[in-house]
N, CA, C and O of each residue as an XYZ file, in Angstrom:
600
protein
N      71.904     93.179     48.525
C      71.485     94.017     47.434
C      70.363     93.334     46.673
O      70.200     92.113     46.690
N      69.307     94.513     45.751
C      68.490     93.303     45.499
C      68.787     93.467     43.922
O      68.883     94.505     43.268
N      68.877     92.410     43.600
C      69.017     92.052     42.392
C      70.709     92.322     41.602
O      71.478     93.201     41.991
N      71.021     91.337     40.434
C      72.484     91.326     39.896
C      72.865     92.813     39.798
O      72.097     93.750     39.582
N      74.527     92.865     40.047
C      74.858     93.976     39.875
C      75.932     93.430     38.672
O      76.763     92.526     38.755
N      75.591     94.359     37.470
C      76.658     94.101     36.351
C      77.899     94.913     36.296
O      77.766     96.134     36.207
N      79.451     94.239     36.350
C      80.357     95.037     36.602
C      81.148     95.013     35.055
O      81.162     93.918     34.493
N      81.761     96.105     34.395
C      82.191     95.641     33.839
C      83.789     97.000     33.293
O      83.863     98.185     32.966
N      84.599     96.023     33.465
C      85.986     96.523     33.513
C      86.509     96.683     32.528
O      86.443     95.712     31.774
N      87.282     97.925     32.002
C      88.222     98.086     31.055
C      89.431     99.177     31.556
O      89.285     99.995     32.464
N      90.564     99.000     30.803
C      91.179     99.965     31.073
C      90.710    101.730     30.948
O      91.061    102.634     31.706
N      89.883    101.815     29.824
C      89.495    103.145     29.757
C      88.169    103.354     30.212
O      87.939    104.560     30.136
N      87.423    102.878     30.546
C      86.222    103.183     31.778
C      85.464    101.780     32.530
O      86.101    100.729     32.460
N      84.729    101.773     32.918
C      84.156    100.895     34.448
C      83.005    101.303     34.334
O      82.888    102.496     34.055
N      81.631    100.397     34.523
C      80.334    100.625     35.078
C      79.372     99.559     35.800
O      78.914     98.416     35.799
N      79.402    100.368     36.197
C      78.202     98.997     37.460
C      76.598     99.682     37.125
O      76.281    100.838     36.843
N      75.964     98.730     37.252
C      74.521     98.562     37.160
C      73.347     97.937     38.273
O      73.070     96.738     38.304
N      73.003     98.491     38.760
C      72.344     97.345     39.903
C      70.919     98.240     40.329
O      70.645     99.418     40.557
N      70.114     96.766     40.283
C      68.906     97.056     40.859
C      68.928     97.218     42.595
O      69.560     96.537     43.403
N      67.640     98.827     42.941
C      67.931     98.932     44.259
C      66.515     99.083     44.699
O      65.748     99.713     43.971
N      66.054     98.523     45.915
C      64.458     98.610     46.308
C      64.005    100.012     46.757
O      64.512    100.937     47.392
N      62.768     99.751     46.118
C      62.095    101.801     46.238
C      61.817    101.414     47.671
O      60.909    100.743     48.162
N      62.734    101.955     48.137
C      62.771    102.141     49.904
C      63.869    103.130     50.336
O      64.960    103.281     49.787
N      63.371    103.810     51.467
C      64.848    104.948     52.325
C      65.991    104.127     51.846
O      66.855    104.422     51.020
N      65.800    102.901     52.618
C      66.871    101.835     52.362
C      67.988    101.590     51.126
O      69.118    101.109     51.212
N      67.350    102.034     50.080
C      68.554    102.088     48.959
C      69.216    103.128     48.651
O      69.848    103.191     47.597
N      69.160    104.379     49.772
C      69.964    105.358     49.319
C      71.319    105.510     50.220
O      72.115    106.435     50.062
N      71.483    104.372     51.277
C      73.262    104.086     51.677
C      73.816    103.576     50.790
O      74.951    103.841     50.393
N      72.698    102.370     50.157
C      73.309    101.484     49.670
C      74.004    102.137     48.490
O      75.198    101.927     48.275
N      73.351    102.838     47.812
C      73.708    103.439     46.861
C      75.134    104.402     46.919
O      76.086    104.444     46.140
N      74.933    104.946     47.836
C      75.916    105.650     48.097
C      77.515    104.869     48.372
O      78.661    105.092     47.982
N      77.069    104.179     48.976
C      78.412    102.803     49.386
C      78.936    102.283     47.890
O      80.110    102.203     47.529
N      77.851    101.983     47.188
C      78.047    101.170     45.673
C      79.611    102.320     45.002
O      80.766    102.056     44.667
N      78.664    103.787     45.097
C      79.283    104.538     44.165
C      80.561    105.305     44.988
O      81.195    106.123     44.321
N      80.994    105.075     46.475
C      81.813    105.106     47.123
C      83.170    104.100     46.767
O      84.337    104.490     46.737
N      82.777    102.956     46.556
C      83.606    101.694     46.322
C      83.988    101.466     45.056
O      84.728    100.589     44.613
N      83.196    102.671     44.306
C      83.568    102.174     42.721
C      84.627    102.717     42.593
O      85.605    102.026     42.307
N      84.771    104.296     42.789
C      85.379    105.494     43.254
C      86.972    105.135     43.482
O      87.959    105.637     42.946
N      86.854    103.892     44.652
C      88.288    103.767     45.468
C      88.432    102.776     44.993
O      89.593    102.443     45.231
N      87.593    101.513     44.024
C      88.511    100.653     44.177
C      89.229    101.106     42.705
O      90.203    100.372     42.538
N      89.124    101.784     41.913
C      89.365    101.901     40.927
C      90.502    103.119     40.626
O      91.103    103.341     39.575
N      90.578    103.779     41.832
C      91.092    105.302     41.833
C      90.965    106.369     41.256
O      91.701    107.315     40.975
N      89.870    106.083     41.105
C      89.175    107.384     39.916
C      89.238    108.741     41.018
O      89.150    108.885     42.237
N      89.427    109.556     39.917
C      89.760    111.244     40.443
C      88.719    112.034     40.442
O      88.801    113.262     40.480
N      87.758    111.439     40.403
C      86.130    112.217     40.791
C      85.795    112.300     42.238
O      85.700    111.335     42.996
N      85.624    113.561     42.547
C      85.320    113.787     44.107
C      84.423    112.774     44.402
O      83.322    112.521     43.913
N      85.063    112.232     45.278
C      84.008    110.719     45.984
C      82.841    111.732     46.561
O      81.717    111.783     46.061
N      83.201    112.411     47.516
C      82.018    113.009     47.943
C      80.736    113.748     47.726
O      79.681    113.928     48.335
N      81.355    114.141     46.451
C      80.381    115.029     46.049
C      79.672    113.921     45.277
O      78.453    114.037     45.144
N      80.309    112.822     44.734
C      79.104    111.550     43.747
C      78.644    111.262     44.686
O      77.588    111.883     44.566
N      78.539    110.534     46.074
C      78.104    110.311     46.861
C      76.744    111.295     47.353
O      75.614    110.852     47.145
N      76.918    112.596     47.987
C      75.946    113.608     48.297
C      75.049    113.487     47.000
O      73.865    113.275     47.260
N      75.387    113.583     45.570
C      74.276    113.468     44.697
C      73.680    112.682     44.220
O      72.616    112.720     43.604
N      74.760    111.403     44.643
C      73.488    110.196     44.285
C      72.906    109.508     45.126
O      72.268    108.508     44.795
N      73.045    110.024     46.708
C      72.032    110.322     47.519
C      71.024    110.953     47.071
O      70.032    110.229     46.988
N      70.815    112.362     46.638
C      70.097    113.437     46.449
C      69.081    112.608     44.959
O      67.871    112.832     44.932
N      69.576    111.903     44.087
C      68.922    111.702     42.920
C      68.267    110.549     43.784
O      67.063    110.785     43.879
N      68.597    109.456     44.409
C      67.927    107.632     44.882
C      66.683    108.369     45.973
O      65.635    107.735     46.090
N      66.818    109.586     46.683
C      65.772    109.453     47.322
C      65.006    110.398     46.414
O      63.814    110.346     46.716
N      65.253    111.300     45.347
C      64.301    112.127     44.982
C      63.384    111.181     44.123
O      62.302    111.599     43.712
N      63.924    109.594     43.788
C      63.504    108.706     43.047
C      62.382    107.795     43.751
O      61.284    107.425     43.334
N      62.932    107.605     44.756
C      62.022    106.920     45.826
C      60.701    107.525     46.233
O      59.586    107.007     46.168
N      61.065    108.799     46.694
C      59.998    109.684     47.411
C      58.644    110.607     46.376
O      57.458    110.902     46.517
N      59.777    110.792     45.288
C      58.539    111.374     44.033
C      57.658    110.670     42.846
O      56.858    111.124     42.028
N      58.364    108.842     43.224
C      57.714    108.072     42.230
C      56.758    106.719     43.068
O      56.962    106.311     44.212
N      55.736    106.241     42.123
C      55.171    105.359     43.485
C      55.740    103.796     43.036
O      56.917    103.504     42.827
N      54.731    103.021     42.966
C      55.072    101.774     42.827
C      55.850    100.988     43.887
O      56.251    101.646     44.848
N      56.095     99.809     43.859
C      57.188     98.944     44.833
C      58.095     98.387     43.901
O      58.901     97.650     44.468
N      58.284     98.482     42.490
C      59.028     98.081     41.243
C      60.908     98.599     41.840
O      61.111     99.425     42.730
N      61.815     97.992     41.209
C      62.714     98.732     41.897
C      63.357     99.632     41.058
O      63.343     99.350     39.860
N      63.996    100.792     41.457
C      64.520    101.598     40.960
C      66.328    101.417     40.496
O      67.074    101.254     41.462
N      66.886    101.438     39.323
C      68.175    101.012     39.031
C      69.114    102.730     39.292
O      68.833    103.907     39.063
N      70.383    101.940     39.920
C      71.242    102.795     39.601
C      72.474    102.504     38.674
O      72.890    101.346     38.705
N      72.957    103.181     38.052
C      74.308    103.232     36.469
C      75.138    104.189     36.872
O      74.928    105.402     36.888
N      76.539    103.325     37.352
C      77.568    104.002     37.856
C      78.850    104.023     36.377
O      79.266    102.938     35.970
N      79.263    105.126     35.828
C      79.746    104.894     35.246
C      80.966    105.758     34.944
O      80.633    106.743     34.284
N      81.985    105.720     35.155
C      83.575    106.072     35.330
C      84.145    106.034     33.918
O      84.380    104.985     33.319
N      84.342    107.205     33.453
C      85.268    107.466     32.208
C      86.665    108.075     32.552
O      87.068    108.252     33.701
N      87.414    108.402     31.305
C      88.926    108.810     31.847
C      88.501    110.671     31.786
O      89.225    111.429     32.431
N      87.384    111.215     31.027
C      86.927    112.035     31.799
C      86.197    112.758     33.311
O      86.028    113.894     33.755
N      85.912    111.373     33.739
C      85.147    111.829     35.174
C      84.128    110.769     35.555
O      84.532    109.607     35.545
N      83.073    110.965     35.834
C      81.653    109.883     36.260
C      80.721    110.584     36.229
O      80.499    111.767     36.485
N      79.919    109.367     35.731
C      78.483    109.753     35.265
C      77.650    108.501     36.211
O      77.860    107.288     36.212
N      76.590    109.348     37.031
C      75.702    108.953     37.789
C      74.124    108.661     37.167
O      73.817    109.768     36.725
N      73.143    107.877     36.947
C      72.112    107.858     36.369
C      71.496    107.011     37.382
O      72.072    106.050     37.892
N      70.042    107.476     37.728
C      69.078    106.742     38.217
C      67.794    106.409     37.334
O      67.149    107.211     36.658
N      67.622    105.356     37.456
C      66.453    105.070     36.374
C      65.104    104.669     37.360
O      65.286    103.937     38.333
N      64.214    105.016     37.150
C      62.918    104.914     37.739
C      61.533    104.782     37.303
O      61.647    105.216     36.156
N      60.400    104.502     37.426
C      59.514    104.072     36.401
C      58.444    105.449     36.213
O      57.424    105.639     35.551
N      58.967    105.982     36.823
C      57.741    107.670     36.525
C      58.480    108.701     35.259
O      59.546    109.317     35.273
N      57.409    108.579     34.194
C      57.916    109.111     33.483
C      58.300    111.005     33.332
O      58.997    111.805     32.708
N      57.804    110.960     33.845
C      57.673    113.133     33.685
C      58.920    113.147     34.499
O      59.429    112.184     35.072
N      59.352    114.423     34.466
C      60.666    114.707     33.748
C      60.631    115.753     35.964
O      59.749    116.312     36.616
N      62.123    115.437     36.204
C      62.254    115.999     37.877
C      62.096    117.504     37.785
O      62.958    118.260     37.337
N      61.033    117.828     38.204
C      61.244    119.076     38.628
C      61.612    120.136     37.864
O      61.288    120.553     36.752
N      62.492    120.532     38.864
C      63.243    122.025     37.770
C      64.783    121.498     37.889
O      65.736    122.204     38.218
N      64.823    120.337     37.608
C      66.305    119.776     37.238
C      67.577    120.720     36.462
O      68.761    120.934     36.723
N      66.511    121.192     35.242
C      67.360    122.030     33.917
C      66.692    123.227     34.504
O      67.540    124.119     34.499
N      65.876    123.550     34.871
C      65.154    124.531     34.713
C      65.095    124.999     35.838
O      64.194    124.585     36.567
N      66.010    125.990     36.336
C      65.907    126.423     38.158
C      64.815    127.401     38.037
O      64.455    128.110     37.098
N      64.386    127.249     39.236
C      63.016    128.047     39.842
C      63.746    129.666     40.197
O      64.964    129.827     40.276
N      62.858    130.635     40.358
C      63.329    131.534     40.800
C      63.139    132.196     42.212
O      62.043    132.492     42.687
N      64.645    132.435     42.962
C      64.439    132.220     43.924
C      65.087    131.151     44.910
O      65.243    129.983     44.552
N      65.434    131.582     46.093
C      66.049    130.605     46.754
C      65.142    129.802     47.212
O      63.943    130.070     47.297
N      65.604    128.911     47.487
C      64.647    127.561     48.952
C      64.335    128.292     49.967
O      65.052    129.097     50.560
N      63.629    128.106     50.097
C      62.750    128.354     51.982
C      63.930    127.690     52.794
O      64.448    126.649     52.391
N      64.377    128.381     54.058
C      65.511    127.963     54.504
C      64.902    127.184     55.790
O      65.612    126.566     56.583
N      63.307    127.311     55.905
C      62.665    126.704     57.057
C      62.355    125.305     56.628
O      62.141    124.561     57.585
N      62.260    124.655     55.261
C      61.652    123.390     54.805
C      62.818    122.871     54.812
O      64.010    123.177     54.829
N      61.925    121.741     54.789
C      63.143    120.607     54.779
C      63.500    119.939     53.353
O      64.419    119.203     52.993
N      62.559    120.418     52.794
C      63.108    119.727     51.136
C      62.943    121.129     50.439
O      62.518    122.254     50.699
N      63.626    120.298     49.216
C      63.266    121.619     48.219
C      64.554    122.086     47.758
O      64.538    123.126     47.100
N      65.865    121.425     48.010
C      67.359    121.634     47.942
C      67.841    120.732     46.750
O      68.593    121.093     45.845
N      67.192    119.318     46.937
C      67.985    118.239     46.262
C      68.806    118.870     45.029
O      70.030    118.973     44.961
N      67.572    119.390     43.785
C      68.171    119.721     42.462
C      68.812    120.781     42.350
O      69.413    121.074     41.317
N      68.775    121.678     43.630
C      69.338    122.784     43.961
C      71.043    122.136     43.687
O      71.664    122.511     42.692
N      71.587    121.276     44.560
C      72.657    120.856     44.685
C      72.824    120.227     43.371
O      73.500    120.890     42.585
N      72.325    118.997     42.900
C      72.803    118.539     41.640
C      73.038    119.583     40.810
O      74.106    119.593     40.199
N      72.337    120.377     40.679
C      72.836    122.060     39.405
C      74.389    122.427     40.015
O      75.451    122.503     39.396
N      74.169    122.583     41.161
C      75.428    123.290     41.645
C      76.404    122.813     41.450
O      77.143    123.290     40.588
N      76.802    121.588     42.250
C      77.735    120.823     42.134
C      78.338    119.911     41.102
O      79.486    119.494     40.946
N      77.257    119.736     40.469
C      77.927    118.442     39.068
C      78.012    119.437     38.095
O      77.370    120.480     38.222
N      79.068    119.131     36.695
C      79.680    119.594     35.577
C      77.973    119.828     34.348
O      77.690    120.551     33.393
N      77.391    118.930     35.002
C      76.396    118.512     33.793
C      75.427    117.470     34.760
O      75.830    116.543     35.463
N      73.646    118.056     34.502
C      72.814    117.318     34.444
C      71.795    117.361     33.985
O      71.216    118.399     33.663
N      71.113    115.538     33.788
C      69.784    116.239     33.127
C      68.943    115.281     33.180
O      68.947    114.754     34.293
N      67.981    114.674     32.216
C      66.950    113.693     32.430
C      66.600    113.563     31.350
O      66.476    114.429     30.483
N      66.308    111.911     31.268
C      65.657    111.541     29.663
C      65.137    110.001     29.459
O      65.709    109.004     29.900
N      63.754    110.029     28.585
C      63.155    109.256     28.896
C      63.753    107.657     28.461
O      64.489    107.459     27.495
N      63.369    106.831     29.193
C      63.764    105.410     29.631
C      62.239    104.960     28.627
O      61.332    105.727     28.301
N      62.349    103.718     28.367
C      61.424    102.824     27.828
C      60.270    101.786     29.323
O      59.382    100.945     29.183
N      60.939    102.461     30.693
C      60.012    101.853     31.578
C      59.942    103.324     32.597
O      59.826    103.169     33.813
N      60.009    104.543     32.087
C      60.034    105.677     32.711
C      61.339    106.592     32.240
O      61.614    107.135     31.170
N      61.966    106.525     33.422
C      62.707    108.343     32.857
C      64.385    107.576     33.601
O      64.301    106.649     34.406
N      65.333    107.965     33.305
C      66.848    108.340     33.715
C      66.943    109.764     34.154
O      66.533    110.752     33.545
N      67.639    109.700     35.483
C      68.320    111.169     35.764
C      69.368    111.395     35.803
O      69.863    110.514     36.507
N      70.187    112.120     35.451
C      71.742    111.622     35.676
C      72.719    113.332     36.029
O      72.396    114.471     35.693
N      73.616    112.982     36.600
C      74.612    114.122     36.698
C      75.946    113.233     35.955
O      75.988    112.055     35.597
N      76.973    114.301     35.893
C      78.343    113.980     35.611
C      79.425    115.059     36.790
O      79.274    116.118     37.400
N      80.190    114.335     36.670
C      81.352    115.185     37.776
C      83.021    114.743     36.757
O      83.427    113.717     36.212
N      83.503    115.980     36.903
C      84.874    115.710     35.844
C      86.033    115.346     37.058
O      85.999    115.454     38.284
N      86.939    114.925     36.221
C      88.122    114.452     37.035
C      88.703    115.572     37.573
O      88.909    116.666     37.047
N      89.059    114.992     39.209
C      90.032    116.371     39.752
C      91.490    115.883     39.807
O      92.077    114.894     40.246
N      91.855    117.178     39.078
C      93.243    117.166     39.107
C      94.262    116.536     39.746
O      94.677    117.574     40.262
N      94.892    115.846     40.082
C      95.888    115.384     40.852
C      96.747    116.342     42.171
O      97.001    116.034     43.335
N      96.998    117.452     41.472
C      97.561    118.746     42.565
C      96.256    119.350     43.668
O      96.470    119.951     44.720
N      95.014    119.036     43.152
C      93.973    119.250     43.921
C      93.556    118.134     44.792
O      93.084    118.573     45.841
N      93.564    116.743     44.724
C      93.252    115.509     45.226
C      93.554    115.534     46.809
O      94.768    115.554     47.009
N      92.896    115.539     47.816
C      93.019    115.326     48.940
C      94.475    113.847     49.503
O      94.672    112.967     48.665
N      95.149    113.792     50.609
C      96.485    113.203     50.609
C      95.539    111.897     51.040
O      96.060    110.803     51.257
């Protein structure tokens, strides 16, 4: 990984911090980070779906901002749910994050989905400016226990 990852534990929430290189390359990693936070902790936030979106946020970070500076991810687990944030050094604000376009995606392209899904799937998202660029972040609420996969 490149650079310290800050962990820090309490009974009522958990967050990790870690720098990740603006490369394809940091969006397993990322995904693994916020996979492991997930289980080691037993948090009741669909692993999968944090996973699919903070895929969807590390490469929309990579691919729409330039520089070789690295891009941070902020994993952070409350007794409400998790909150995902990517921080990156381009300041203007993603897309139509808040603001959906009208109209579906072209079902022939290959991009053009990412924020499609973060709207869909997370409880809450949005974007706001950082002092070395911008934060993006979703949230996902806790699933129920009677819903939790065995």
């Amino acid at each position: 990984m490149n650079g310290p990852a800050l962990h820090d534990r309490s009974a009522a929430s958990a967050s990790w911090r870690i720098a990740l290189p603006h490369t394809t390359a940091a969006v397993p990693v990322a995904r693994a980070l916020v996979r492991t936070a997930l289980a080691e902790l037993e948090h009741a936030a669909d692993s999968d779906t944090a996973e699919l979106l903070t895929a969807e946020l590390v490469a929309n970070a990579v691919e729409h901002t330039t520089g070789s500076g690295p891009i941070e991810l902020v994993v952070e687990l409350l007794p409400s749910g998790c909150q995902v944030e990517v921080h990156d050094p381009d300041p203007a604000p993603p897309g139509n994050l808040t603001h959906p376009t009208r109209g579906e995606p072209d079902p022939w392209q290959e991009h053009g989905r990412g924020l499609l899904l973060i709207r869909t799937l997370s409880s809450s998202c949005g974007h706001r400016p950082t002092g070395s660029g911008k934060a993006v972040w979703f949230r996902l609420p806790v699933v129920p226990a009677q819903r939790r996969p065995l």
